[in-house]
N, C-alpha and C positions, 0 to 999 in steps of 0.2 A: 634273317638277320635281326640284332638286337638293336633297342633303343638306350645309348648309353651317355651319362650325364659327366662328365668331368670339371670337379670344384676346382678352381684355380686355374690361371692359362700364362704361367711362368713358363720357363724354358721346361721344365718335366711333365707341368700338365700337358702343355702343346703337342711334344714330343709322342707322349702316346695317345692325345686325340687324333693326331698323324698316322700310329698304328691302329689303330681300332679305325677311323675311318678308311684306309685300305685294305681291311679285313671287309668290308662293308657293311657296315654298322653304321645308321642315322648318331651322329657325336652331334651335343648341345656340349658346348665351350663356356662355360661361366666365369666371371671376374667380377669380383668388388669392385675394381676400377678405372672408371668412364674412359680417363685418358687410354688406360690398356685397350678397352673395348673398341675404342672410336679406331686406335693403330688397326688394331686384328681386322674390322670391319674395311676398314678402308683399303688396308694394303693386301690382306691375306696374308698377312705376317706377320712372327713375331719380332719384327724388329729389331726388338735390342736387344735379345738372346738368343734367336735361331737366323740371325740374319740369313739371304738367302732360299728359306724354304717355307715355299708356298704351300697351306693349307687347300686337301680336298674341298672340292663342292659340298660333299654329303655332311661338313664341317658349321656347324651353325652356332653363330658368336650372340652370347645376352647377357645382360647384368638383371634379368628378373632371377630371382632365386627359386622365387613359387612355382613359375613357369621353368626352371631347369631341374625340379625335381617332381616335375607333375608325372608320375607314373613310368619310371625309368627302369628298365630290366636291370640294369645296374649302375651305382653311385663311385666316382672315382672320387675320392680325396686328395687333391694334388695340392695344398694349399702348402706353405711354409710351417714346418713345425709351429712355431710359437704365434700362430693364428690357428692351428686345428679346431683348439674350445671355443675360440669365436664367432667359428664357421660353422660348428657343428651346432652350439645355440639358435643361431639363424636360423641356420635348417630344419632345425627340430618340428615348427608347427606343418613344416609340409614332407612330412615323411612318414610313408605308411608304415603298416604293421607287417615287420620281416622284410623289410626291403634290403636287399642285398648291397655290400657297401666294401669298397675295399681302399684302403688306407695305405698311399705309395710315398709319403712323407718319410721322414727320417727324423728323432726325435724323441727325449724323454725330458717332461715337464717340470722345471724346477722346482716349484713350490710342491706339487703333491708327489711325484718322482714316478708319475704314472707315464706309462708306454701311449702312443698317441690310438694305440685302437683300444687301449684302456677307457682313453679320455672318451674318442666314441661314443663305446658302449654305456658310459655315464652318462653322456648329452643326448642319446642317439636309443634308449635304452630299447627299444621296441626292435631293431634291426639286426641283421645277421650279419656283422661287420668282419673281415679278414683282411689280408696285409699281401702286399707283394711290392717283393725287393732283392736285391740283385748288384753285380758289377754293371753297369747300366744310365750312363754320361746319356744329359738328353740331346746331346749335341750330335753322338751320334747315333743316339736310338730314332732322332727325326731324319736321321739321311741312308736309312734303311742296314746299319751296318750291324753283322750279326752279333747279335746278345741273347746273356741267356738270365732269366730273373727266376725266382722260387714263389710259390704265391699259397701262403697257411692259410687253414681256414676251420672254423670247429669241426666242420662235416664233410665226407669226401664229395657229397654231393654237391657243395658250395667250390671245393676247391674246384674239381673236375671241371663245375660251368665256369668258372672265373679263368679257367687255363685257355679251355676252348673261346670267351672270347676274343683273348690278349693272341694267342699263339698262331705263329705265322710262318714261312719258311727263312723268313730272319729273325723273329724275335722267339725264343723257344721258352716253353714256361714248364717248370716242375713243379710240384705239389706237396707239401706236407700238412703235418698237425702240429708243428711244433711252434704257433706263431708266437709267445713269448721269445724263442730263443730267435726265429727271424729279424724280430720287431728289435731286440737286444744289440745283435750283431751287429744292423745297418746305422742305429746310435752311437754305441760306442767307438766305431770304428771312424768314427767322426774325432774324436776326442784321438785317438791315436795318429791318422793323419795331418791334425798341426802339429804333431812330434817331427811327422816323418818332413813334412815342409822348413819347420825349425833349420833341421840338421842341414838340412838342404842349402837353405841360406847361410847356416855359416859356413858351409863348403864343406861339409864331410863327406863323403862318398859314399859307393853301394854297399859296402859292407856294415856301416851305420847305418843306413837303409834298411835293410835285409835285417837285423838282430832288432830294429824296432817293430817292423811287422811283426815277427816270430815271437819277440815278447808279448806284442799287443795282443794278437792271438791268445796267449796262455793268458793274459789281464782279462779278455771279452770273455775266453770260454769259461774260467772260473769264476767269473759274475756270474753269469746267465746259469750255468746247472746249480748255483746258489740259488738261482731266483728259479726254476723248473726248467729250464731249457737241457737241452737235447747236443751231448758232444759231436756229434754226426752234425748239425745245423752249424756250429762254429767251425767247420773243417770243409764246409760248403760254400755254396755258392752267398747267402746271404751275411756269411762271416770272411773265411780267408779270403775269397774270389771277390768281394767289394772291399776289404780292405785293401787289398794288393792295389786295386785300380784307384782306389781313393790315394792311395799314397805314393802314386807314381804319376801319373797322367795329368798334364796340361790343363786338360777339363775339371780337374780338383779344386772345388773354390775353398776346403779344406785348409789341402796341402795347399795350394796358392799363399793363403792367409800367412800360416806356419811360416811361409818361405820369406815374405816381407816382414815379420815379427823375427825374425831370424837375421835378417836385413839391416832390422834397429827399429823399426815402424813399431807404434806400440798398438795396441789389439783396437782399438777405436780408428787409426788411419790404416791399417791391415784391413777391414773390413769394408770401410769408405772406399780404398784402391779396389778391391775386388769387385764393388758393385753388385752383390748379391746377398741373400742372409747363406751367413754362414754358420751351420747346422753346429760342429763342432763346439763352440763358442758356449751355445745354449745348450750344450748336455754335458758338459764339462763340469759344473757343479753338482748338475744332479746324479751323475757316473759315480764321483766322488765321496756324494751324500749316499749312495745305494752301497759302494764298497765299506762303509764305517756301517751298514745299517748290517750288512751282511756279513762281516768281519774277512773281507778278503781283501788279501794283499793286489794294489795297484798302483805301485810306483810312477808308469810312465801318466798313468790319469792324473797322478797329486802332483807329480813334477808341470804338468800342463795349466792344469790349474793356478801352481805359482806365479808361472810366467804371466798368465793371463791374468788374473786378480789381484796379487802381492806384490807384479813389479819386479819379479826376481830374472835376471837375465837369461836371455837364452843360452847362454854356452855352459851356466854354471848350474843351468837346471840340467844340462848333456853329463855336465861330468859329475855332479851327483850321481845319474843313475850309472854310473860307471863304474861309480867308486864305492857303490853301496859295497856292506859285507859280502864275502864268500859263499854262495851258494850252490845245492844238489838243482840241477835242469829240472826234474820232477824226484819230488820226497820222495812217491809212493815205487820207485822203482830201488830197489835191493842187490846187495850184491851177492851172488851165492856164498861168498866165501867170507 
């Protein structure tokens, strides 16, 4: 068995120091945060996000960073987007040369518009860094319920080890090369579930539901193969199969957010209610800034964007996109006649 390191001990780090410790794996649990530390140490718990479930033995709680990446078969990245470059600075003096690193964040960075295993491989530049991400709530990835995540990586022999140590007979891992469009999907699809939350809250029902996935979809897939990604990845598991769950499920601190903004809450007490960072929020400009950089049409991103930054209501950012002009579903298909 392996020695593995996971940054951050939120509700998603925990969750899979959970799997990877019942895989049997020595897990070091790291936190910047004494009060976090002192909870997890004392109780075996995550307290105020997995209440309920107790951390293995083979699970060991530190706030030394030197000492959580002293010689780690592999590095998890579980941090909150909009700490990835902070954490991976840190880290940087205690990380050796090719140390394998995989980045389960969700996230693209507003000022540079870089993907977070971008940012990585910037701060981290010596290491062999990949992604894994998925429809995959750590609510119930910590209470054994099955999931299935995708996990890119440059090399098959990076992906291959990173599958085998994650994969389990409930948590099931696939493999590709295509981590830009991975790393794309699990972001943007953030920005489209406070749509689907929105709608939500004004009380529209599933078939507003359902025509926002399905647009979001064509908004994510047409960024991403803009930016290299892989239409097969946005039809997968790290595109439609986490949007779906992002914009339907409970466990959506997304859709959550959407739902009280939707409600009349405006995006600063939407976020305060929820109690957690919510991803969407933070890649919502730079989704926006990547669609103008690429020249691709994304209505339901600029509409989200409004709500959130402009103050424009949520029901009149709905029937905007309702009322846009008259359009072909996809250009590129013809009619014979």
């Amino acid at each position: 068995m392996s020695k593995v390191t996971v940054l951050g001990a939120g509700s998603w780090g925990t969750a899979l120091s959970i799997v990877l410790a019942n895989n049997g794996h020595d897990v070091i649990l790291w936190s910047v945060l004494q009060p976090e530390i002192e909870m997890l140490q004392t109780h075996r718990e995550q307290v105020d996000k997995l209440p309920g479930i107790k951390l293995p033995t083979n699970i060991e709680i530190t706030g030394d960073l030197s000492y959580a990446c002293e010689n780690p078969e592999l590095i998890v990245f579980a941090v909150a987007s909009p700490f990835v470059r902070s954490t991976a600075k840190l880290a940087a003096p205690y990380i050796k040369e090719g140390q394998m690193v995989v980045n389960v964040a969700k996230g693209i960075e507003e000022t540079t518009l870089m993907t977070l295993c971008e940012i990585i491989e910037e701060e981290l530049n010596h290491a062999d860094v990949a992604v894994l991400s998925g429809p995959s709530h750590a609510e119930e990835v910590s209470r054994g319920i099955p999931t299935t995540c995708v996990v890119g990586a440059h090399s098959k022999d990076t992906a291959y080890f990173i599958q085998g140590i994650f994969m389990n007979e409930r948590f099931r891992v696939y493999t590709s090369p295509d981590i830009v469009g991975i790393e794309l999907g699990g972001s943007l699809k953030n920005v489209i579930a406070l749509a689907a939350g929105v709608a939500d809250g004004l009380g529209y029902g599933d078939n507003t539901k359902a025509a926002l996935i399905t647009r979001g979809i064509a908004e994510m897939s047409r960024l991403g193969i803009a930016m290299g990604g892989r239409m097969e990845t946005f039809a997968g598991l790290s595109g439609v199969g986490d949007l779906i769950v992002t914009c339907t499920s409970k466990h959506s601190r997304n859709r959550n957010a959407g739902y009280l903004m939707g409600q009349g809450y405006t995006m600063k007490a939407a976020m305060d209610e929820v109690k957690q960072v919510v991803e969407g929020v933070y890649s919502a400009k730079a989704a926006l800034a990547l669609a103008k950089k690429y020249d691709v049409s994304m209505p339901i991103v600029e509409q989200v964007n409004k709500v959130l930054f402009e103050d424009k209501s949520a029901k009149e950012a709905v029937m905007d996109l309702l009322l846009r002009d008259k359009r072909r579903e996809y250009s590129d298909l013809e009619w014979e006649k």
